[in-house]
VEXDREN-2710 file (C-alpha; in Angstrom, 1 decimal):
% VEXDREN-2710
k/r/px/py/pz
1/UNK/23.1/-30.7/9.6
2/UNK/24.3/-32.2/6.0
3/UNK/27.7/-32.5/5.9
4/UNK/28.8/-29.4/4.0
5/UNK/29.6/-30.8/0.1
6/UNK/33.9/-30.3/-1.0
7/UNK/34.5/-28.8/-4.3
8/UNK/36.5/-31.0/-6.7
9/UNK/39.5/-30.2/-8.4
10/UNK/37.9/-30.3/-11.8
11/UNK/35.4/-27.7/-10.4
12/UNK/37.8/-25.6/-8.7
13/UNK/39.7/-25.5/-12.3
14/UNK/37.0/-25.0/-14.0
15/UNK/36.6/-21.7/-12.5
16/UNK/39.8/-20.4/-13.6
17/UNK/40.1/-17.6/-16.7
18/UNK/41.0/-19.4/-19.5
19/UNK/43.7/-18.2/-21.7
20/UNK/45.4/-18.7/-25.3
21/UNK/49.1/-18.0/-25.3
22/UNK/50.9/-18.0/-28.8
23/UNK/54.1/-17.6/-29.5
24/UNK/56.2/-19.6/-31.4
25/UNK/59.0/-19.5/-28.9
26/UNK/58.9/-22.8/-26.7
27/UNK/61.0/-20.7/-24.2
28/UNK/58.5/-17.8/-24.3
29/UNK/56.0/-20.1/-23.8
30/UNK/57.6/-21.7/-21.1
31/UNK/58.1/-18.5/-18.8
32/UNK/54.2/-17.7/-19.9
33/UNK/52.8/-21.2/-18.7
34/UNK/55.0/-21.0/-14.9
35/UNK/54.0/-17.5/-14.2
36/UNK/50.0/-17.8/-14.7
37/UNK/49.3/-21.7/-14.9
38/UNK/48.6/-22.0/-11.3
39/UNK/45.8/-19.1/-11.3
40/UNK/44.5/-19.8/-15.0
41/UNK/43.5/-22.6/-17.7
42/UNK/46.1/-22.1/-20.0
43/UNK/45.9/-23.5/-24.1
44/UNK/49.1/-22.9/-26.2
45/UNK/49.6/-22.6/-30.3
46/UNK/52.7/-22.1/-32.1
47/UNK/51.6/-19.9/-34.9
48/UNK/49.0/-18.0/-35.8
49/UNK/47.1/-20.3/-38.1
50/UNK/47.0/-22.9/-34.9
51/UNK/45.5/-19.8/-32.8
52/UNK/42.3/-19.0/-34.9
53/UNK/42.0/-23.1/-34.9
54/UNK/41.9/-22.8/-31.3
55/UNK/39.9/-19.8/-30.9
56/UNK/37.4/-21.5/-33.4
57/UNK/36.8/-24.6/-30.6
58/UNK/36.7/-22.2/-27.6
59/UNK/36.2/-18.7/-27.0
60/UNK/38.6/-18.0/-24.1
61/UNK/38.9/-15.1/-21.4
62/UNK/42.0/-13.5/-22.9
63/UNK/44.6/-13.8/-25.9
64/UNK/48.2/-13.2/-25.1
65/UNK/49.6/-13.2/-28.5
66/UNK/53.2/-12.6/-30.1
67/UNK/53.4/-11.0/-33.5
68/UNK/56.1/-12.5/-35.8
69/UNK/55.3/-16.1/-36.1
70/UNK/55.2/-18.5/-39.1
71/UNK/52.4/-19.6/-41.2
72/UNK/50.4/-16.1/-39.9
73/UNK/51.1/-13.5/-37.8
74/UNK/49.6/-11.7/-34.7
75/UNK/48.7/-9.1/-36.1
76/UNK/46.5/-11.0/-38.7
77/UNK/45.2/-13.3/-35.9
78/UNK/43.9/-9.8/-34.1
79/UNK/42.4/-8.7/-37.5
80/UNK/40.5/-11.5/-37.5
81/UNK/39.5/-11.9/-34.0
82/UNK/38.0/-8.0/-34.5
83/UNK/36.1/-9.2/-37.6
84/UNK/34.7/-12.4/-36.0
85/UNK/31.3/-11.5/-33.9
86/UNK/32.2/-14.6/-31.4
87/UNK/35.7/-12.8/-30.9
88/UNK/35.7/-9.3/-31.2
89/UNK/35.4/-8.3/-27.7
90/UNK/37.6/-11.2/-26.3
91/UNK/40.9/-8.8/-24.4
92/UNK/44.0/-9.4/-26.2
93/UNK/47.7/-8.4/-25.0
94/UNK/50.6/-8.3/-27.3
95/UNK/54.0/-9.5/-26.6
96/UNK/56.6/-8.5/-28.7
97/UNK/60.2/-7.3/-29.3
98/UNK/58.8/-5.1/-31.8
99/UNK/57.5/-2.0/-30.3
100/UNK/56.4/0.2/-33.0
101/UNK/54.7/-2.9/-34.2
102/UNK/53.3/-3.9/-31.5
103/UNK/52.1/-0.5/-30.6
104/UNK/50.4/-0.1/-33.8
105/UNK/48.3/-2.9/-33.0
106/UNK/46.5/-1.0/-30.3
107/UNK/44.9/1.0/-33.5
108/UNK/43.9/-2.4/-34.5
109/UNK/41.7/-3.3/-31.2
110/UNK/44.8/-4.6/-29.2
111/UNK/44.4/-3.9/-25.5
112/UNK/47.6/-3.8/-24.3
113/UNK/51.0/-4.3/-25.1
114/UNK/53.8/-5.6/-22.9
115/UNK/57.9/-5.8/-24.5
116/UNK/59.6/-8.7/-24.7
117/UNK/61.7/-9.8/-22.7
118/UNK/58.4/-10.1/-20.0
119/UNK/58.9/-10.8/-16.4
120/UNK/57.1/-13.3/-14.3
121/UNK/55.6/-10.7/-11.5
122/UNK/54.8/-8.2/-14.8
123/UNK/52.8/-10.4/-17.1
124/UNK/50.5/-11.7/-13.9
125/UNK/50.0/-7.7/-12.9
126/UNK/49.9/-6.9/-16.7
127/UNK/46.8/-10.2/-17.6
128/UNK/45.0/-9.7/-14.3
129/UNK/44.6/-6.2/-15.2
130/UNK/43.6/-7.3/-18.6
131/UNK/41.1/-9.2/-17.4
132/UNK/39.6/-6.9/-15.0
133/UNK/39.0/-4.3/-17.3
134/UNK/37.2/-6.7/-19.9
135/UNK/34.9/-7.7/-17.2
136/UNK/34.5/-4.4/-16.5
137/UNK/33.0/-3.6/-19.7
138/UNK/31.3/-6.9/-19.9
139/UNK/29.6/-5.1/-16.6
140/UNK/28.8/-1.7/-18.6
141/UNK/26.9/-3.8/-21.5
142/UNK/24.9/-5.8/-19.5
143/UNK/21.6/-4.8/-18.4
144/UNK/20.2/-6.6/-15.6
145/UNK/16.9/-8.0/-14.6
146/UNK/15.3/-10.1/-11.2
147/UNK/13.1/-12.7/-12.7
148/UNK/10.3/-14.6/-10.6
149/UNK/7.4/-16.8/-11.2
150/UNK/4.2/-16.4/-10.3
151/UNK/2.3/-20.2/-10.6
152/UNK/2.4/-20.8/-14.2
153/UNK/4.1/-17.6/-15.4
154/UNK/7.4/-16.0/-15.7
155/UNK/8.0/-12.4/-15.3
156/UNK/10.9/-9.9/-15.0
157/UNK/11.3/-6.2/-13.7
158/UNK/14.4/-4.3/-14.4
159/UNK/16.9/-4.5/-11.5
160/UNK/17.1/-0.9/-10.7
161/UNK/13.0/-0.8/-10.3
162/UNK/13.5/-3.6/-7.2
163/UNK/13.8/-2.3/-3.7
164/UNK/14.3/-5.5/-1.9
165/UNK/13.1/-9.3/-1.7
166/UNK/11.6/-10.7/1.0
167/UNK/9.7/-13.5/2.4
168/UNK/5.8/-12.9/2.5
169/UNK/5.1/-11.5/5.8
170/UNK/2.0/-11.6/7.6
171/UNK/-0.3/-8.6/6.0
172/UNK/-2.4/-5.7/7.7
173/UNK/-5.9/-5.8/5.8
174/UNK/-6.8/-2.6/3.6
175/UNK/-10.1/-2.0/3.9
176/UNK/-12.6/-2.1/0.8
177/UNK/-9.5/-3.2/-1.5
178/UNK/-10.2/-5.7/-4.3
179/UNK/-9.4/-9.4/-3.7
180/UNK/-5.8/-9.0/-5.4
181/UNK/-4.4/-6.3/-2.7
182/UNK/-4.4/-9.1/-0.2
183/UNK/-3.3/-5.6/2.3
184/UNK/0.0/-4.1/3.5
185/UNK/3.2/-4.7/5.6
186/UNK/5.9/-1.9/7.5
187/UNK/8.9/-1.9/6.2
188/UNK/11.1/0.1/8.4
189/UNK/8.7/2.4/8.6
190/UNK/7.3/2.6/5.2
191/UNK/3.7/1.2/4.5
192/UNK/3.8/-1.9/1.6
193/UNK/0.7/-2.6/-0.5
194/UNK/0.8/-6.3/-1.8
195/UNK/-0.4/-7.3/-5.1
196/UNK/-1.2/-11.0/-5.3
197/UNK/-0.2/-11.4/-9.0
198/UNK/-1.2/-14.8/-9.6
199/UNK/-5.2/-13.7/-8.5
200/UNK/-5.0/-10.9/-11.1
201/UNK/-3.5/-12.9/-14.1
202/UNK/-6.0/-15.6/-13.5
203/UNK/-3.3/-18.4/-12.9
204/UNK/-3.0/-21.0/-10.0
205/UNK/-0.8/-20.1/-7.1
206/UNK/1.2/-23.1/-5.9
207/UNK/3.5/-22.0/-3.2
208/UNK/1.8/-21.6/0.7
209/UNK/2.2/-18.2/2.3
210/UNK/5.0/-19.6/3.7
211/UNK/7.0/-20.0/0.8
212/UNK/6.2/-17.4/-1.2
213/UNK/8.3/-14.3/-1.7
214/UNK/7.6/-10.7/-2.1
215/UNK/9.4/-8.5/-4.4
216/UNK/9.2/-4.5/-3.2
217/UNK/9.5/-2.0/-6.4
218/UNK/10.7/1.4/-6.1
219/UNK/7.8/3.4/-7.1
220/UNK/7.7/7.5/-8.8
221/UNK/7.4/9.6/-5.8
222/UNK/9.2/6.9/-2.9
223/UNK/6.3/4.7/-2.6
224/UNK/6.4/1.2/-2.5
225/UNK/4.6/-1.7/-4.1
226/UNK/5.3/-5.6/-3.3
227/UNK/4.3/-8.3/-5.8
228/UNK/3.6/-11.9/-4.3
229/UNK/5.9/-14.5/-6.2
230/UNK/5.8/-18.1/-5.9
231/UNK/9.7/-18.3/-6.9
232/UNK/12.1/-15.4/-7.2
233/UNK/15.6/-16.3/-9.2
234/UNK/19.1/-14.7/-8.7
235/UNK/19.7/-11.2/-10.5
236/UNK/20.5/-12.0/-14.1
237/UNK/22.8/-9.6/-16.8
238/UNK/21.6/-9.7/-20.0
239/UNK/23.4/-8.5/-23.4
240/UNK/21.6/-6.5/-26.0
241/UNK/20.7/-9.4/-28.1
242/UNK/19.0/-10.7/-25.6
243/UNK/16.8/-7.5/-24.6
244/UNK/13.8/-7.3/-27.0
245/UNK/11.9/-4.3/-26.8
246/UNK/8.4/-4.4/-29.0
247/UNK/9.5/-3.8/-32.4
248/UNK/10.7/-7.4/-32.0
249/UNK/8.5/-8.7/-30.5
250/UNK/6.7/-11.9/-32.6
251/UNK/4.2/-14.4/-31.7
252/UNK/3.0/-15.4/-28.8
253/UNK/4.3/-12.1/-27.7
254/UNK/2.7/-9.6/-30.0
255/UNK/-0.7/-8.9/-28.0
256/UNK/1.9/-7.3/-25.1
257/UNK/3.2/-4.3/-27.4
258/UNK/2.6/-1.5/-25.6
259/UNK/1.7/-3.5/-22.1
260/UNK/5.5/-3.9/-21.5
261/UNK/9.2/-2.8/-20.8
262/UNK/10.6/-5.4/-23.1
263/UNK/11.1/-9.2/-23.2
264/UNK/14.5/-10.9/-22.1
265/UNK/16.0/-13.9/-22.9
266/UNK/16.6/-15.5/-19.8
267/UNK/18.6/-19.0/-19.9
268/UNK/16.2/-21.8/-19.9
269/UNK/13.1/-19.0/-19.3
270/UNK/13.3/-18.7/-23.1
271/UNK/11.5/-15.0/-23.5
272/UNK/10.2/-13.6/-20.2
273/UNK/7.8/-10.9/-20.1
274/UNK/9.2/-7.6/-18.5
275/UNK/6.8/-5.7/-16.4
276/UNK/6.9/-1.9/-16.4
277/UNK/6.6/-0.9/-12.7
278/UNK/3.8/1.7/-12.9
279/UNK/1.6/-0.5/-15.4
280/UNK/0.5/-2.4/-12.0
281/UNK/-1.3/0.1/-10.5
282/UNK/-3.8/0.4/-13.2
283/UNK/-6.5/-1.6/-13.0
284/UNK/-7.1/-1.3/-16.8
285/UNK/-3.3/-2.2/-17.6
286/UNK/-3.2/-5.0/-15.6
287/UNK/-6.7/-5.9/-17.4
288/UNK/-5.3/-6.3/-20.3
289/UNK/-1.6/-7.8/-19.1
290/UNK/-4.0/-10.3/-17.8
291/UNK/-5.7/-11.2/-20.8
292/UNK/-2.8/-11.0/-22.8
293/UNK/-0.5/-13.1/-21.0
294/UNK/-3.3/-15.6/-21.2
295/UNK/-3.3/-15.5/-24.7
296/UNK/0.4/-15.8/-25.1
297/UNK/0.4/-19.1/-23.0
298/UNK/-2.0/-20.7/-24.6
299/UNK/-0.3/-19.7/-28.0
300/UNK/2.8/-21.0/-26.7
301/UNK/1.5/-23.8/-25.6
302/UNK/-1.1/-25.1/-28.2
END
């Protein structure tokens, strides 16, 4: 067996919640940086003007931001967060003396407010709570997707549409069934029909049975459909500027209005076709996804 591979420090760091504390107390600061620098990356600024500066280099996890400062105060520095795209749903918590103030901010987009002087124990409890809820809603936005390949071609299905990945099993023929319904596997119980994808779409398969996965979908009415894959990639969550549905869609992609759920933006997929689940049980559907797909590769390509 390998020997098992350490993490570095750098990596291990690298996974922490980054931070921006300003304040233009070097006390205040101070306290800030010994309660949460062991369990976060931490940058600093002194004013309001060196926040936005820092916020313009790196979009961090959170902002835990004091309101009377020189040069610009918090308050402003939130204003401006909430107007900036890059910024606006990045968490912020106030830390003030000023209470009125401070609570005011909340109508601004402020997400919490915490009064000066702060404890150690509170501000941790106060940010990791902070955080939590951000990702939280990060979670709520997303919408996510199982991508796999099948030889030459990418495709998606929406996550709530997959059952369960599996590795190819061995298949029970189905009698009198067309070359692509390779036949069926039990799964606890429950019969499987397998589509062999890449024999439909026309494109070369280059996995062995061995290596090839099979992704089950939830069908209407509890059935259960598997699709062959030669590759099948972790879960992804996608926002909505990355979700395309077919008023969007341009070329190579236009033949597929109509054929498909959406496209998504998937990392270094670029645009992946999304499949709806019932489209590939009709033989006239998957036709025409067929020819389609075929067309948008070779556009894409040539």
């Amino acid at each position: 067996m390998p020997p098992k591979k350490e993490r570095s420090l750098d990596q291990d760091q690298e996974a922490l919640p980054r931070l921006l504390l300003v304040d233009d107390s070097e006390a205040i600061l101070a306290l800030e940086k010994a309660a949460l620098g062991a369990t976060h990356r931490l940058e600093t600024a002194m004013n309001g003007r060196l926040a936005l500066a820092s916020l313009g280099r790196q979009v961090p996890d959170a902002v835990i931001l004091d309101l009377s400062m020189p040069e610009m105060d918090g308050d402003q520095v939130l204003v401006a967060m909430r107007h900036d795209p890059r910024l606006a749903d990045v968490p912020v918590m106030v830390v003030s003396t000023e209470s009125q103030r401070a609570r005011d901010t909340l109508r601004l987009g402020a997400d919490d407010f915490l009064p000066k002087p702060v404890t150690a124990d509170e501000l941790r409890r106060r940010v990791a709570a902070l955080l939590e809820a951000a990702a939280r809603r990060r979670a709520e936005r997303l919408r996510p997707f199982l991508f796999f390949r099948c030889g030459p071609q990418a495709l998606g299905l929406a996550l709530e549409a997959v059952h369960v990945v599996t590795a190819r099993p061995a298949l029970q023929s189905l009698p009198q069934a067309p070359l692509h319904l390779p036949g069926f596997f039990d799964l606890y119980g429950q019969p499987v029909p397998v589509l062999d994808l890449c024999r439909r779409l026309g494109v070369q398969q280059d996995r062995s049975l061995v290596e090839r996965k099979v992704v089950v979908m939830n069908l209407a009415g509890g059935a259960l459909l598997g699709v062959e894959a030669s590759e099948v990639w972790d879960p992804e969550g996608l926002s909505r500027p990355d979700v395309l549905d077919e008023t969007s869609f341009t070329a190579p992609f236009e033949g597929l209005k109509g054929r498909l759920d959406c496209l998504a933006r998937s990392g270094t997929r670029g645009l992946v076709p999304v499949l709806r689940t019932q489209a590939l049980l009709d033989e006239d559907e998957l036709a025409v996804l067929a020819t389609s797909l075929a067309r948008a590769r070779a556009e894409a390509e040539g």
